[in-house]
C-alpha positions as CSV (number, residue, x, y, z in Angstrom):
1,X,106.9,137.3,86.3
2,X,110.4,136.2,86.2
3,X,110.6,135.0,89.4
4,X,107.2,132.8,88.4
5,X,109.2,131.3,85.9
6,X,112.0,130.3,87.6
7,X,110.0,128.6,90.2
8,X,108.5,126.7,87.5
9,X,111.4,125.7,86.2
10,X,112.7,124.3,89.4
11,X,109.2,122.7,89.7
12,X,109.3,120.8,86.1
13,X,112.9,120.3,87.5
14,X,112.1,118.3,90.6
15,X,109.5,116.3,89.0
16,X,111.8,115.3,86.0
17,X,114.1,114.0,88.2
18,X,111.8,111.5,89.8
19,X,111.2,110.0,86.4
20,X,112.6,106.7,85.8
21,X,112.4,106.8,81.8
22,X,114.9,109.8,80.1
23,X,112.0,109.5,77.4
24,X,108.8,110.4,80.2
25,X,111.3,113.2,81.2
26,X,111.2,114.4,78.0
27,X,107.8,113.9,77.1
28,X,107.0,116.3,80.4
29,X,109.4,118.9,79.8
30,X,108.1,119.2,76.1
31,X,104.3,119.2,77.3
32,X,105.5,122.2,79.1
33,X,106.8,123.9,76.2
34,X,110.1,124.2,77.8
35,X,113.5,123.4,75.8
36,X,115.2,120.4,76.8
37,X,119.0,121.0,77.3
38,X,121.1,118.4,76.0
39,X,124.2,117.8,78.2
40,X,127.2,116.6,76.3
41,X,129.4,114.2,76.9
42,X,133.2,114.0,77.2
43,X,134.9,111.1,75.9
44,X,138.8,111.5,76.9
45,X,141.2,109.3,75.1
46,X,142.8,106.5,77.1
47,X,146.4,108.3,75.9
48,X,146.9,111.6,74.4
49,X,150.1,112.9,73.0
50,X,151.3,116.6,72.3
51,X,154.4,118.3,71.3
52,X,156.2,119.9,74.5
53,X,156.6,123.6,74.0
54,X,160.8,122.7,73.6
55,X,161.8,120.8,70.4
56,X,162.2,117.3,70.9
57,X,160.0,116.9,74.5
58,X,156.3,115.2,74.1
59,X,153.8,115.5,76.6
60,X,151.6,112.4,77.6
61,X,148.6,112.5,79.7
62,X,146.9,109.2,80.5
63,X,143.4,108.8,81.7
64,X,143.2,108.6,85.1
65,X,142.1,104.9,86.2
66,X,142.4,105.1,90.1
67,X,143.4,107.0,92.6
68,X,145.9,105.6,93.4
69,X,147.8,104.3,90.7
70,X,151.6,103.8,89.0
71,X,152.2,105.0,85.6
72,X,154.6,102.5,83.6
73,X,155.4,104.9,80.5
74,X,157.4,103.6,77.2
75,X,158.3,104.6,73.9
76,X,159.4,103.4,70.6
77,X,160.6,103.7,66.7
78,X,159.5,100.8,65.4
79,X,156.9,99.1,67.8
80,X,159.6,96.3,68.5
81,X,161.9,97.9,70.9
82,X,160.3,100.3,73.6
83,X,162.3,102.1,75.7
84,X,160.7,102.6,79.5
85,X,160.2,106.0,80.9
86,X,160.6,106.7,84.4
87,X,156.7,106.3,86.4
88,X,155.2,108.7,87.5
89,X,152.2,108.8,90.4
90,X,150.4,110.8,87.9
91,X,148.6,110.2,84.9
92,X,151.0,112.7,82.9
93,X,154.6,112.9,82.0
94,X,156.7,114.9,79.8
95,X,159.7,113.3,77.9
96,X,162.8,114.9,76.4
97,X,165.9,114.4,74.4
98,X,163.5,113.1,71.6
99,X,164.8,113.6,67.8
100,X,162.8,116.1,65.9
101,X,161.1,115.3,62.6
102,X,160.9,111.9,63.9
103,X,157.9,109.7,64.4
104,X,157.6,107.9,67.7
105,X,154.9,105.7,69.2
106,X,154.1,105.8,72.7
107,X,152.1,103.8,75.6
108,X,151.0,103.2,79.1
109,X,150.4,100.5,81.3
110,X,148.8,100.9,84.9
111,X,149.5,99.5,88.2
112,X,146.8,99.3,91.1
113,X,145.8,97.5,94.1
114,X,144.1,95.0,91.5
115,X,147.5,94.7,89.7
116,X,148.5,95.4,86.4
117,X,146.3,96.6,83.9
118,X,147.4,95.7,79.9
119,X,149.3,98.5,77.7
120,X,147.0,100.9,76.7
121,X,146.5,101.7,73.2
122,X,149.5,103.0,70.5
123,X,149.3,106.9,70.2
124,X,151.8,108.0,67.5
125,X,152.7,111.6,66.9
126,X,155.5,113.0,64.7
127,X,157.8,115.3,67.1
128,X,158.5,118.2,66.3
């Protein structure tokens, strides 16, 4: 009986995939009585920042925009003056040497084959 099931499922499967319309799909699953699973979404930030395990180092990771890409990272106290961190080939960097119980805003910028991209948005985070 189990087995029968299966193969049914893979059945309704196969069908469901044909359909152009997420709405017939569900319509056809549900006349089945079959539960529809709902498949999340992830929705990563274009920067996100995190305190380093060491006081005073922040970790950045950038979302990736190409495979091959250069990472033009910068930081700053007052969103005047930013001060450029070396790039990396990798959308992720660690900086150190920051002062603790300060706040500090941070940013990325991305060059690819197309060129440069614009500075991504400001992440601030309060280092600890």
């Amino acid at each position: 009986m189990r087995d029968d099931l299966h193969h049914l499922r893979d059945y309704v499967q196969s069908v469901v995939e044909t359909l152009a319309s997420p709405a017939d799909a569900a319509a056809l699953i549900a006349s089945v009585h079959m539960p529809i699973r709902r498949v999340g979404t992830r929705d990563k930030p274009a920067l996100a920042v995190s305190n380093g395990v060491v006081p005073g180092t922040v970790v950045l990771v950038a979302k990736a925009v190409a495979s091959t890409a250069s990472y033009y990272w910068s930081y700053s106290l007052d969103q005047k003056t930013w001060t450029s961190v070396p790039e990396t080939m990798q959308a992720t960097t660690t900086i150190s040497g920051l002062t603790s119980a300060q706040t500090y805003y941070f940013r990325f910028r991305v060059l690819t084959r197309a060129g440069h991209r614009d500075y991504s948005q400001i992440v601030s985070l309060l280092v600890h």
